[in-house]
VEXFILUM-566904 format. One record per residue (C-alpha): residue number from 1; residue in three letters; x, y, z. Coordinates in pm, whole numbers, plus 50000, padded with zeros to 5 digits. Example, Ala and Ser with C-alpha at 12.3 -4.5 7.8 and 13.67 -1.06 7.14 Angstrom:
// residues 2
pos:code:xx:yy:zz
1:ALA:51230:49550:50780 $
2:SER:51367:49894:50714 $
// end
This chain:
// residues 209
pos:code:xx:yy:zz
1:UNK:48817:48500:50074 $
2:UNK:48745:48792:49840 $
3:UNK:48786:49073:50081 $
4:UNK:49067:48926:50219 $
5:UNK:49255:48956:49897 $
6:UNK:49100:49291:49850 $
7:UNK:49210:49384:50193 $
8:UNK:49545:49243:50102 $
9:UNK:49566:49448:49779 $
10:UNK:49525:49753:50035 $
11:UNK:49769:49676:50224 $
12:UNK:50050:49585:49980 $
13:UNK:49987:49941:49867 $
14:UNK:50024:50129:50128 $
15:UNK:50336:49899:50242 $
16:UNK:50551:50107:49924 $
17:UNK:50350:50460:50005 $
18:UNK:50698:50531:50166 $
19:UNK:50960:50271:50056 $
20:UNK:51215:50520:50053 $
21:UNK:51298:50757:50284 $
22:UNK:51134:50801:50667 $
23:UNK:50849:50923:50813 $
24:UNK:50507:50820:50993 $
25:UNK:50153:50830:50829 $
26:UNK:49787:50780:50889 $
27:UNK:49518:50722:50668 $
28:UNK:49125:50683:50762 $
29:UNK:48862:50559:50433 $
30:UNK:48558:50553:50419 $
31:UNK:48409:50371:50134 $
32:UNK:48091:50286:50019 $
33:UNK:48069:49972:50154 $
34:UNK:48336:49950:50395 $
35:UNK:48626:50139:50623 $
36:UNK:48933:50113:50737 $
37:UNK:49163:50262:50936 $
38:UNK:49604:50228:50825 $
39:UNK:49952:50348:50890 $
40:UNK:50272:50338:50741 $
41:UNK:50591:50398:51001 $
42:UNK:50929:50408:50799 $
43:UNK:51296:50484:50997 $
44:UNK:51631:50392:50898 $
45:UNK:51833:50185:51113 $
46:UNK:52040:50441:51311 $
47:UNK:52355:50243:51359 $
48:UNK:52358:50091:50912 $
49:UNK:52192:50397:50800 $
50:UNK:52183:50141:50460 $
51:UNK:51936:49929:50660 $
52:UNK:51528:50066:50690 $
53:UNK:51195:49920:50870 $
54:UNK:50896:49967:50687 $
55:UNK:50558:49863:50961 $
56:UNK:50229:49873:50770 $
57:UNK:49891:49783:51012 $
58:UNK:49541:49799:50831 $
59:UNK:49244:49799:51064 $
60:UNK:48890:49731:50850 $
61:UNK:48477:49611:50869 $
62:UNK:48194:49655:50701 $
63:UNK:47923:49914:50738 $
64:UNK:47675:49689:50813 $
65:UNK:47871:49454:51043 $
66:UNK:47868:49175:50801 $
67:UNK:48212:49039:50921 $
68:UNK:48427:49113:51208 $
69:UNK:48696:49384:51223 $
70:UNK:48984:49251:51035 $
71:UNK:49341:49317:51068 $
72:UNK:49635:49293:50883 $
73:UNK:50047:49390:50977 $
74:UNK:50274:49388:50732 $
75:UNK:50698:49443:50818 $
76:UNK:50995:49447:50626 $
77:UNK:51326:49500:50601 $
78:UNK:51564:49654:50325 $
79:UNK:51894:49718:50249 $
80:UNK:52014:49999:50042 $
81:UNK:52234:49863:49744 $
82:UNK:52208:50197:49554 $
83:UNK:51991:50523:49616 $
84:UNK:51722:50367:49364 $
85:UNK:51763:49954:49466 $
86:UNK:51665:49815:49779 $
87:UNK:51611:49477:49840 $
88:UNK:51381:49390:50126 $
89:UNK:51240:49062:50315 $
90:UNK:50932:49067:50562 $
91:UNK:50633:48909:50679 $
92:UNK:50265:48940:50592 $
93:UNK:50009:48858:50867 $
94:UNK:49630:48883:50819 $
95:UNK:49322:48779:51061 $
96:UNK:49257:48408:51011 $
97:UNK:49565:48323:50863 $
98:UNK:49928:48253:50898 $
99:UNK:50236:48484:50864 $
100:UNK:50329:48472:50527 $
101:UNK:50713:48540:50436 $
102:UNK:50760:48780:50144 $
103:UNK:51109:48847:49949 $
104:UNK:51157:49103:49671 $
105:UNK:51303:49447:49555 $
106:UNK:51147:49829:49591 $
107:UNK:51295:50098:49334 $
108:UNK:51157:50469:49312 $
109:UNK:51230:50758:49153 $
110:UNK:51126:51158:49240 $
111:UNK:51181:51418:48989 $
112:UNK:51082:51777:49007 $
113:UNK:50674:51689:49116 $
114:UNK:50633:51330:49004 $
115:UNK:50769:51071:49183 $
116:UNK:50695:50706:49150 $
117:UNK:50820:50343:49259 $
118:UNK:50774:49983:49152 $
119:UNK:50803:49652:49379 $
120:UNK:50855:49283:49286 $
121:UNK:50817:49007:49532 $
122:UNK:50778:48651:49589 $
123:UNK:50598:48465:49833 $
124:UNK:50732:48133:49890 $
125:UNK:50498:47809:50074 $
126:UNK:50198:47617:49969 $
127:UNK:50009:47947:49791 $
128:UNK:50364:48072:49660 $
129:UNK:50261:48403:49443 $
130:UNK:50445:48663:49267 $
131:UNK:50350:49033:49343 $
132:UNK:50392:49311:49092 $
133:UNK:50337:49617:49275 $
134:UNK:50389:49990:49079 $
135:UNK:50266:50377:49225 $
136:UNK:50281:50710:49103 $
137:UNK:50204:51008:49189 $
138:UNK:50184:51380:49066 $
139:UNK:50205:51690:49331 $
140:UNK:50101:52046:49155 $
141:UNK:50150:52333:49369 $
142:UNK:49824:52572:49389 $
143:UNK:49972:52805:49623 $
144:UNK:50153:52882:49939 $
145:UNK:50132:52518:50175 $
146:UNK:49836:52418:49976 $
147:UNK:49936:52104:49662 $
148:UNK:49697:51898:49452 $
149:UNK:49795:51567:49437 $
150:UNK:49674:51250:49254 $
151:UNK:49824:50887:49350 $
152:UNK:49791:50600:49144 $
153:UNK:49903:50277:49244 $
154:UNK:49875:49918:49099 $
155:UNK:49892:49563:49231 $
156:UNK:49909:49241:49019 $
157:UNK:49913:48893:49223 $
158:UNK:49933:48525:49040 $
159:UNK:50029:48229:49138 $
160:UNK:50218:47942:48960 $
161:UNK:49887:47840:48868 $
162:UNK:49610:48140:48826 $
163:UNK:49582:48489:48856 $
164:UNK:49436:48633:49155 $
165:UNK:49387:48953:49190 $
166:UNK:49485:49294:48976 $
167:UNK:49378:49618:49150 $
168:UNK:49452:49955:49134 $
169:UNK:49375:50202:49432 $
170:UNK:49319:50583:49308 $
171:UNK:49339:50915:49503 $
172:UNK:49232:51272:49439 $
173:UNK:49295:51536:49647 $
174:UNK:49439:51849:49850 $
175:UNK:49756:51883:50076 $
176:UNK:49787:52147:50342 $
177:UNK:50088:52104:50530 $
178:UNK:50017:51758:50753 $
179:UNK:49667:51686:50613 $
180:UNK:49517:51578:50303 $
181:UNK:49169:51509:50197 $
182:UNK:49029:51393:49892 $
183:UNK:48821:51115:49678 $
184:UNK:48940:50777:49675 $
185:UNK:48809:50507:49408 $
186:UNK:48975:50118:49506 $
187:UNK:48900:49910:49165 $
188:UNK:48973:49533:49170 $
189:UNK:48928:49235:48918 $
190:UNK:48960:48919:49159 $
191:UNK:48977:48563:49053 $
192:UNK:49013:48383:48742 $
193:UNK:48709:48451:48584 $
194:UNK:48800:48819:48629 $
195:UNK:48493:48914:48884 $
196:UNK:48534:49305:48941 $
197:UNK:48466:49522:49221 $
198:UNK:48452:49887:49219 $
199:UNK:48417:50136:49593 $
200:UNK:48444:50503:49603 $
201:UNK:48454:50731:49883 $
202:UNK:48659:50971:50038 $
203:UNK:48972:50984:50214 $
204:UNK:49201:51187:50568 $
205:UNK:49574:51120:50584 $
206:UNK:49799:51273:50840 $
207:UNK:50168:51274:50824 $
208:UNK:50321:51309:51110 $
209:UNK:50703:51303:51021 $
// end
């Protein structure tokens, strides 16, 4: 149940990595205990350019084949209300479970190298929960098609009756064109009593579009 939510938290991240705008990513982590394997494919509807699909697919295991391979899809839908306001509806689907219907609003904001974006939702059912999700991230330009970049992003989860999860899910690293490489540290306090959980590694994204 605990890596699920961790795997969850993951997820939920990378689901806002491009809530605005289009494009098609790939990430591969390897952490110290386990890795995993995501994308993120965002296009605008081409006939209500207002309307976009966000598709977010996590593929994960252990190291040491403690559990099986676990997957988890996330899609949504948004409409543009403003350049800045977009509220979206979707579905969350991870190994073992249900879909889960999710409901809330994405808002970001880029200005000269920093950019940044913050996500409410609600899940309704049984385990309703609210969702608090927030990035940022900084791009410095070292020289010709080569950026340093650090991403921060957050992810706060309770339900009408505990808190779940908080995590936040760091990167360090270099951008050359497509590719960047650098450290990743995925920090997590889980459960009531707070339990936390701390993996480090390192990090390969490619971006196609």
């Amino acid at each position: 149940m605990k890596k699920n939510y961790l795997n969850l938290c993951l997820l939920l991240f990378l689901s806002v990595t491009c809530a605005m705008g289009q494009g098609l990513s790939f990430e591969l982590t390897g952490l110290d205990e386990s890795w995993y394997v995501s994308n993120v494919f965002v296009a605008s509807v081409p006939s209500t350019p207002e309307l976009s699909f966000v598709s977010v697919n996590l593929l994960s295991a252990d190291y040491l084949g403690e559990e099986d391979v676990r997957l988890l899809s996330m899609s949504t839908v948004g409409y543009e209300v403003t350049k800045a306001v977009k509220p979206a509806i979707g579905l969350i689907y991870a190994t073992g479970g249900k879909p889960q219907a999710t409901i809330g609003v994405q808002t970001a904001f880029e200005r000269n190298h920093i950019s940044g974006s913050f996500s409410p939702s609600f899940s309704p059912g049984k385990e309703a929960d609210f969702k608090i999700i927030a990035g940022l991230q900084i791009l410095a330009e070292l020289k010709r098609d080569l950026c340093f970049i650090v991403r921060l992003r957050t992810l706060s989860a309770v339900s009408f009756d505990e808190h779940k999860f908080s995590a936040m899910r760091f990167r360090l690293g270099l951008n050359r064109k497509n590719y960047e490489l650098g450290l990743a540290d995925d920090f997590s306090l889980i459960g009531t009593i707070c339990e936390t959980i701390n993996h480090i590694g390192v990090y390969l994204q490619y971006k196609l579009l």
